[in-house]
C-alpha positions in Angstrom: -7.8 6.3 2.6 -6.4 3.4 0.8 -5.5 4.1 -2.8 -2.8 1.5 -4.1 -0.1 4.1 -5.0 3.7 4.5 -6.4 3.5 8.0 -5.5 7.0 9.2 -4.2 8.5 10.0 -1.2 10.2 13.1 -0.6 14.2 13.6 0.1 14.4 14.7 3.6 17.6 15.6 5.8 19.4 13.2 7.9 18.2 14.4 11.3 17.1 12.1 14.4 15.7 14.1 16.8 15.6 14.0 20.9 12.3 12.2 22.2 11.4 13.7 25.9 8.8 11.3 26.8 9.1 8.1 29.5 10.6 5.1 28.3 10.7 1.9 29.7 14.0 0.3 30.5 15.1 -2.4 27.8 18.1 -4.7 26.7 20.7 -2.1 25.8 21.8 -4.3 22.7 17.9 -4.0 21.6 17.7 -0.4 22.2 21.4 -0.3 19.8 20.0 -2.5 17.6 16.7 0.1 17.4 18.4 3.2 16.8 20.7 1.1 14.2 17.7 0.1 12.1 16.5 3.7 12.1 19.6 5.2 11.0 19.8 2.7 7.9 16.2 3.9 7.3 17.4 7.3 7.1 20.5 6.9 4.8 19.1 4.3 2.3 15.4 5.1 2.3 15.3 9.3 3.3 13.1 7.8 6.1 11.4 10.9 7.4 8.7 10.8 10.1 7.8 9.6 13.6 7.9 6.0 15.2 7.3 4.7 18.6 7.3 1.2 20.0 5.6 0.1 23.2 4.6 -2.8 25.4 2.2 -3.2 28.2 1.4 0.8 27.3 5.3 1.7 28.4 7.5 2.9 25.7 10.2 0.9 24.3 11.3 3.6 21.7 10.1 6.7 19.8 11.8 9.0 17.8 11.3 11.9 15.1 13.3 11.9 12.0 13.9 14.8 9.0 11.2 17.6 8.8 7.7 17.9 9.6 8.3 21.6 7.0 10.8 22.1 5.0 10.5 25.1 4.1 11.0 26.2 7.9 13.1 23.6 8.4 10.9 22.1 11.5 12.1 18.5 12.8 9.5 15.9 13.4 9.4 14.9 16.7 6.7 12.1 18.4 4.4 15.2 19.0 3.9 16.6 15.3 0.9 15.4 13.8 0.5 13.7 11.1 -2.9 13.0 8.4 -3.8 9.3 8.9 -5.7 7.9 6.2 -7.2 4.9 6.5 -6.4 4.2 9.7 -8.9 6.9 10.6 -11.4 3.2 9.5 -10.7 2.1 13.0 -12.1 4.4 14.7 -14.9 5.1 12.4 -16.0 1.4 13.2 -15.5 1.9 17.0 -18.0 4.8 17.3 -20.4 1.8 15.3 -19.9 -0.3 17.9 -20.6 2.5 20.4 -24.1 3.8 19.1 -24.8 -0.2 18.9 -24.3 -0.7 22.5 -26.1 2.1 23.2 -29.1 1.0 21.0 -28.8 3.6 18.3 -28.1 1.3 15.3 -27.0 -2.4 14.8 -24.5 -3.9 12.4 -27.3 -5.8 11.5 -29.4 -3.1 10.0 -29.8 -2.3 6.5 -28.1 0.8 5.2 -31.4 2.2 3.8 -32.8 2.9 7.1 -30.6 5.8 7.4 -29.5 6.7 3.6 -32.1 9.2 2.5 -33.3 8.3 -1.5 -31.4 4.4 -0.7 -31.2 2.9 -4.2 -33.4 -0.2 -4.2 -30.1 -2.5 -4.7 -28.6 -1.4 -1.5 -31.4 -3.0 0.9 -29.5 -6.7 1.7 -26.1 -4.4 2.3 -25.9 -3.9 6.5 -24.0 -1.7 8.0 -22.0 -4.9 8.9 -21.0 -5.2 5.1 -19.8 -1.5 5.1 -18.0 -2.3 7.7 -15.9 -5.2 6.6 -15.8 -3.8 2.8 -18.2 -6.7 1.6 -20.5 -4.6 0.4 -20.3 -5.0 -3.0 -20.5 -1.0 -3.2 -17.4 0.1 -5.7 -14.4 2.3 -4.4 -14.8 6.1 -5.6 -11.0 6.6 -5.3 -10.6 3.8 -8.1 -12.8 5.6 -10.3 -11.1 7.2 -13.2 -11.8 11.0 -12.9 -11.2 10.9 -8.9 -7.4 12.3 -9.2 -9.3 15.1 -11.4 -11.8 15.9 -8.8 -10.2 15.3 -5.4 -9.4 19.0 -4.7 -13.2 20.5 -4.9 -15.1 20.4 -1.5 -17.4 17.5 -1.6 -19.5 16.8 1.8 -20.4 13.1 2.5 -23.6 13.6 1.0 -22.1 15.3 -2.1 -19.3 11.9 -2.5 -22.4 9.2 -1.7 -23.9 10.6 -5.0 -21.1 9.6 -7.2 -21.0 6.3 -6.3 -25.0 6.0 -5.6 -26.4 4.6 -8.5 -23.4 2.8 -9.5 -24.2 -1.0 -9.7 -22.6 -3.1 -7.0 -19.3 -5.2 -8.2 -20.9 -8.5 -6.6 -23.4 -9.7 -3.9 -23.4 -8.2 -0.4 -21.4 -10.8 1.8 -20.0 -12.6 -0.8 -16.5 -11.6 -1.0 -13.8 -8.6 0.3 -13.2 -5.6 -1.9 -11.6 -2.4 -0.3 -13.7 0.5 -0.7 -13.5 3.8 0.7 -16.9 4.3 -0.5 -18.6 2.3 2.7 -16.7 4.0 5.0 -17.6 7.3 3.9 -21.4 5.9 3.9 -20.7 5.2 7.3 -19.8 9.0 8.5 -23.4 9.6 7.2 -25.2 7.2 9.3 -23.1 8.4 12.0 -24.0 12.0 11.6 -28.0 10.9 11.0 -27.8 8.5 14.1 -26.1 11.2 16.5 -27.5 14.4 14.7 -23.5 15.4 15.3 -20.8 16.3 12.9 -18.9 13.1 12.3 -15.5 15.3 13.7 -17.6 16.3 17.0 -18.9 13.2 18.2 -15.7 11.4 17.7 -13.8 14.5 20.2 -16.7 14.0 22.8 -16.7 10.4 23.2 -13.5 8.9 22.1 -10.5 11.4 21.9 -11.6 13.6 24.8 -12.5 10.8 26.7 -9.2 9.1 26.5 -6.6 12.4 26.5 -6.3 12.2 23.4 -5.8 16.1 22.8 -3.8 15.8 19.4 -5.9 14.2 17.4 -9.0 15.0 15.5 -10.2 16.1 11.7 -7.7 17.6 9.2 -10.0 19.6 8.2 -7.7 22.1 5.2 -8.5 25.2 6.5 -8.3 25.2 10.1 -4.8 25.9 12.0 -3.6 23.2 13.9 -0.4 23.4 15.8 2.2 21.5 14.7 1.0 19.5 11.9 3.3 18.4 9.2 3.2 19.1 5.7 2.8 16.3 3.3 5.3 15.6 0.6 6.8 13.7 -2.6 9.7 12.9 -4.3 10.0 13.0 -8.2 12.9 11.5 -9.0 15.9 11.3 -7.5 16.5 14.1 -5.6 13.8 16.3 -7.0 10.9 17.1 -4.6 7.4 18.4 -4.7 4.4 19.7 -2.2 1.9 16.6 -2.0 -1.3 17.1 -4.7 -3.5 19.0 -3.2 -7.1 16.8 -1.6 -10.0 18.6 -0.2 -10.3 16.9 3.4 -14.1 16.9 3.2 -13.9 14.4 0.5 -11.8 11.4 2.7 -14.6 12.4 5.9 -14.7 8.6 8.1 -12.8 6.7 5.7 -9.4 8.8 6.2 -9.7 12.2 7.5 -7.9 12.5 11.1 -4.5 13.5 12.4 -3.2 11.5 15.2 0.4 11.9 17.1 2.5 8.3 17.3 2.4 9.5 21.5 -1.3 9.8 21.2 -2.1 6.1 19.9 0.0 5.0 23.1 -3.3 6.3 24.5 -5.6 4.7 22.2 -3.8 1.2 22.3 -4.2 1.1 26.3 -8.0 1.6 25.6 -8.2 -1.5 23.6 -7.2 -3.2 26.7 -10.1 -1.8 28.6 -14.0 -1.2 28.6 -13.5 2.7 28.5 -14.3 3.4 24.8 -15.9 -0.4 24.1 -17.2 -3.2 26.1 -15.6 -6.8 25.9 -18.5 -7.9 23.6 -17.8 -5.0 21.2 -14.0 -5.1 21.2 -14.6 -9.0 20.4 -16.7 -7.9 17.7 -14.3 -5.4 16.1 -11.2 -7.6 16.2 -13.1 -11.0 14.2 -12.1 -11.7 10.8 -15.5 -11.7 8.5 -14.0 -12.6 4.7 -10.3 -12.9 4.8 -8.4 -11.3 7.1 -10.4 -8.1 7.4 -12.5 -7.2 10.9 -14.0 -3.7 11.8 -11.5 -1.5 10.7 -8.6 -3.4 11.3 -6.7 -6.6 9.4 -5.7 -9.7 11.8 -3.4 -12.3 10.5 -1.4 -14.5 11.7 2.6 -14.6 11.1 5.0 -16.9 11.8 2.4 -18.6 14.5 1.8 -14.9 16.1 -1.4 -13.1 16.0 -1.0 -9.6 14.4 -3.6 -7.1 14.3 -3.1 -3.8 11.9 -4.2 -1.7 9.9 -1.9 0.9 7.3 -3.2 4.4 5.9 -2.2 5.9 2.4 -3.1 9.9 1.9 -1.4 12.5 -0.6 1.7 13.1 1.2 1.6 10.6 4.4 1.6 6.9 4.8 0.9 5.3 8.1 1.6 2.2 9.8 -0.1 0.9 13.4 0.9 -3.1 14.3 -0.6 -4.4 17.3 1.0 -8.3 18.7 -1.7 -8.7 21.4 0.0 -12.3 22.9 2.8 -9.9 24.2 1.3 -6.6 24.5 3.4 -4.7 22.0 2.8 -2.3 19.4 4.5 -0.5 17.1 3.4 2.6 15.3 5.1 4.3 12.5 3.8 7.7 10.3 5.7 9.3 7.5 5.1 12.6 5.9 6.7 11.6 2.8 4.1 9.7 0.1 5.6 5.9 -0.4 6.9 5.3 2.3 7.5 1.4 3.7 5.8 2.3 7.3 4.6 -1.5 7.0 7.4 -2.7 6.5 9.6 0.0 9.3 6.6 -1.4 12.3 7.3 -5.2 10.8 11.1 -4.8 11.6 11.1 -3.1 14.8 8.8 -5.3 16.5 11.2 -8.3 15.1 13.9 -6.7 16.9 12.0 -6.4 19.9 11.0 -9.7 19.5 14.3 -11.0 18.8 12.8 -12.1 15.7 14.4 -11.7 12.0 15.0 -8.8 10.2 16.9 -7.0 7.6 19.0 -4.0 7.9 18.0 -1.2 4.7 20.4 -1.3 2.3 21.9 0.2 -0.9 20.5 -1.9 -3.8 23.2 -2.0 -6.8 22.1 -1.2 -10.4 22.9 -4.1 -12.9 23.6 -4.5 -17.0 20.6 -6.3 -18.2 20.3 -7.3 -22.0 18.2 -5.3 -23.9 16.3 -8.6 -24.9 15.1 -9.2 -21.7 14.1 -5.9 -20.7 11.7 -6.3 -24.2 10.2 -8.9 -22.7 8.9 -7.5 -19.7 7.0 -4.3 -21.8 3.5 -4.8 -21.5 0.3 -4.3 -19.0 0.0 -6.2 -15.9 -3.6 -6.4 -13.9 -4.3 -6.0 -10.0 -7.3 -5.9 -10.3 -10.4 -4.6 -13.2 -10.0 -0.8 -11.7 -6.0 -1.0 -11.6 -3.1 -1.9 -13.5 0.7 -1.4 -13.8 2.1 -0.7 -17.5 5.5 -1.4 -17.8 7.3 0.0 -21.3 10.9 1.1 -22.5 12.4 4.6 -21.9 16.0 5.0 -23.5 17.7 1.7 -22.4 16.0 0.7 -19.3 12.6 0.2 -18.2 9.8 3.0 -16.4 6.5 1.8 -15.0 3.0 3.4 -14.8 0.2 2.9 -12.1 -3.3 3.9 -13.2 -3.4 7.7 -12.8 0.1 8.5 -11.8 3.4 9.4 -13.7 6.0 7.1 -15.0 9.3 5.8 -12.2 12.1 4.3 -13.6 13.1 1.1 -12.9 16.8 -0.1 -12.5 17.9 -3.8 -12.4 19.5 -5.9 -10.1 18.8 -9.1 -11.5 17.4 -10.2 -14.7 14.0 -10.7 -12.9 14.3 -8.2 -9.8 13.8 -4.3 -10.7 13.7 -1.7 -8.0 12.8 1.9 -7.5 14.7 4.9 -6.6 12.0 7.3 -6.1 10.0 5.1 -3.5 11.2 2.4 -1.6 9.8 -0.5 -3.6 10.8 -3.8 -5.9 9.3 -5.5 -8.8 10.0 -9.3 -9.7 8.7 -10.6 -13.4 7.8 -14.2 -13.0 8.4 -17.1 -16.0 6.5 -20.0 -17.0 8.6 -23.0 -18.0 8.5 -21.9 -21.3 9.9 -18.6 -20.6 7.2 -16.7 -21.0 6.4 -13.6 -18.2 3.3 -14.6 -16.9 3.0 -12.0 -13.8 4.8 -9.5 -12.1 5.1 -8.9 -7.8 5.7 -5.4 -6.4 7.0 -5.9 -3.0 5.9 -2.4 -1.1 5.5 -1.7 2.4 5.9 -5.1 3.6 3.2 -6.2 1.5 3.8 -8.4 -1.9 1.4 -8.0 -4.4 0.5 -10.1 -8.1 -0.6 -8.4 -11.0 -1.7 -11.0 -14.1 0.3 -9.9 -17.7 -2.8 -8.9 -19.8 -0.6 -7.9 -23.0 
């Protein structure tokens, strides 16, 4: 699931623990210069989770760091498993692909040829437009009541019916708006196409299939051996269990567990024709509006093709980067909500590149003048479903995203703010006159502009 969030991350021991898996031999200075980043990761940002980096399908370096439970004081290590969000999408689209080539459905058909009672202004939307979020159908995890109602069961069916007679935001095809909506539509054409639960068909003829034994649906109630629990940090240094979500409710748009050892697996089938002929693998990885494919983003950076795709779900974050010129991947999951996975893949696969990075560090509080701060209270717009409120607290600033609590911010500049309860920055941006016409939250790799509305 992908549900633009401040939420924090959770305080975790400094522990780095022992990988036992095969590792191909690399440059000692890179391998130093690895285990160096980590460690900064883990003393500035509480870093706690599981990484691996790979090339050609041979591991460059993997690693578990801080606790997979706290409460029993387990260690992550590259086997636990951890809840994926939306990079569950990817293989959501790859089963499409699947029943195409196998004549069961085409990306070309209209969603009402499998959506029982289809409202009459879903017949232009294909199961292509679900696919690449063009649909035009709105996102139920932007609605307003969702953080109210994400703990009761709701089926696929149940979750299609709140968003079913909503009207569509624009044209199908015409533009790219993220919306976990589609993707949950597509775990029902899956189930009608197959007559299988969405869970089962993806075991049979992906994960099974390809050894992939650790992976599968989170579903809440069944026991699966060693999963980690989900977490947040509220404040500094106070800590909470992640909110609880019903896992029915996230279904094909973010409901699987995966292990960073297991996507080794599923990386080297991308390569092949095992899961997904040439055609469909093609098909998957081509941009339709923007940068978004089936499932998966691919951009370009620096002049080097990168294809990825990053997963947000109460009390995880995940990260998956693939460089295809050079085979390598990197793959990065955190059970700590807030985490910067994007940014932890980005900057070990610069150092493997021998590319640029930064080293995490300790970001200094400054005196700003109580003037200034004034003139950064207001609201600030991503987009019509979310905004950021900034307002005063005492003598410093807090800031709000729709539906969550208040973080403080502390200065370093008189335009740079940061975060000490998730790793993230926010630059105010002037006009010639002075005026703040936008703000930037730099998060997970990713910077992001939100308009001032007041």
């Amino acid at each position: 699931m992908k549900r633009m969030t401040f939420a924090a991350s959770f305080l975790v021991p400094f522990l780095a623990v022992a990988v036992a898996v095969a590792q191909q031999s690399v440059a000692p200075d890179t391998t130093t210069k690895l285990a160096e980043y980590m460690n900064a990761q883990v003393q500035v940002n509480r870093f706690a989770g599981s990484v691996l980096l790979a090339r050609e399908g041979k591991i460059l370096f993997a690693n578990g760091y801080g606790m997979a439970n706290l409460e029993h004081k387990i260690p992550n290590t590259t086997s636990t498993k951890f809840r994926l969000g939306s990079i569950t999408k990817q293989f959501t689209a790859a089963v499409i692909l699947q029943l195409q080539e196998r004549k069961r459905l085409s990306v070309e058909d209209s969603v009402c040829k499998y959506v029982d009672n289809c409202p009459e202004a879903w017949a232009p939307i294909t199961i292509h437009h679900l696919l690449t979020h063009t649909s035009g159908i709105p996102n139920f995890t932007s609605f307003p009541d969702y953080q109210k109602t994400m703990m009761l069961a709701s089926p696929p069916e149940k979750t299609v019916e709140r968003f079913r007679d909503k009207p569509l935001e624009f044209t199908p095809g015409e533009r790219f708006s993220y919306s976990n909506s589609g993707y949950v539509l597509l775990g029902v054409i899956i189930e009608k196409v197959t007559g299988q639960p969405y869970d089962r068909y993806l075991r049979e003829n992906i994960f099974n299939p390809l050894g992939m034994h650790d992976t599968g649906y989170d579903w809440t109630a069944t026991v699966i051996p060693v999963r980690a629990s989900g977490y947040e940090r509220r404040g500094e240094g106070n800590y909470a269990n992640a909110t609880f979500l019903d896992m029915t409710i996230p279904h094909a748009a973010g409901a699987l567990y995966s292990t960073v050892e297991d996507f080794v697996k599923w990386e080297q089938a991308l390569w092949t024709e095992k899961i997904l002929t040439r055609a469909s693998l093609d098909a998957m990885f081509k941009p339709f509006r923007g940068t978004y494919a089936y499932g998966w983003n691919v951009q370009d950076r620096a002049g080097r093709k990168v294809i990825s795709h990053g997963g947000g779900i109460d009390g995880f974050n995940t990260s998956f980067m693939r460089y295809p010129d050079v085979k390598l991947f990197a793959v990065v999951f955190s059970n700590v909500q807030g985490t910067a996975v994007g940014r932890v893949a980005q900057d070990l696969a610069a150092i493997a590149l021998g590319l640029p990075y930064e080293l995490p560090r300790e970001r200094v509080e400054i005196k700003v003048d109580s003037k200034i701060l004034d003139g950064y209270v207001g609201r600030y717009e991503f987009s019509p479903t979310l905004s950021i409120t900034i307002s005063r607290e005492g003598e410093g600033l807090v800031v709000q995203l729709t539906g969550q609590s208040k973080l403080q911010m502390f200065p370093e500049s008189e335009t740079k703010f940061f975060l000490r309860a998730v790793d993230a920055q926010i630059s105010f941006v002037k006009d010639s006159d002075g005026r703040v016409t936008h703000l930037i939250l730099h998060q997970g790799g990713r910077d992001q502009k939100a308009k001032r509305l007041e």
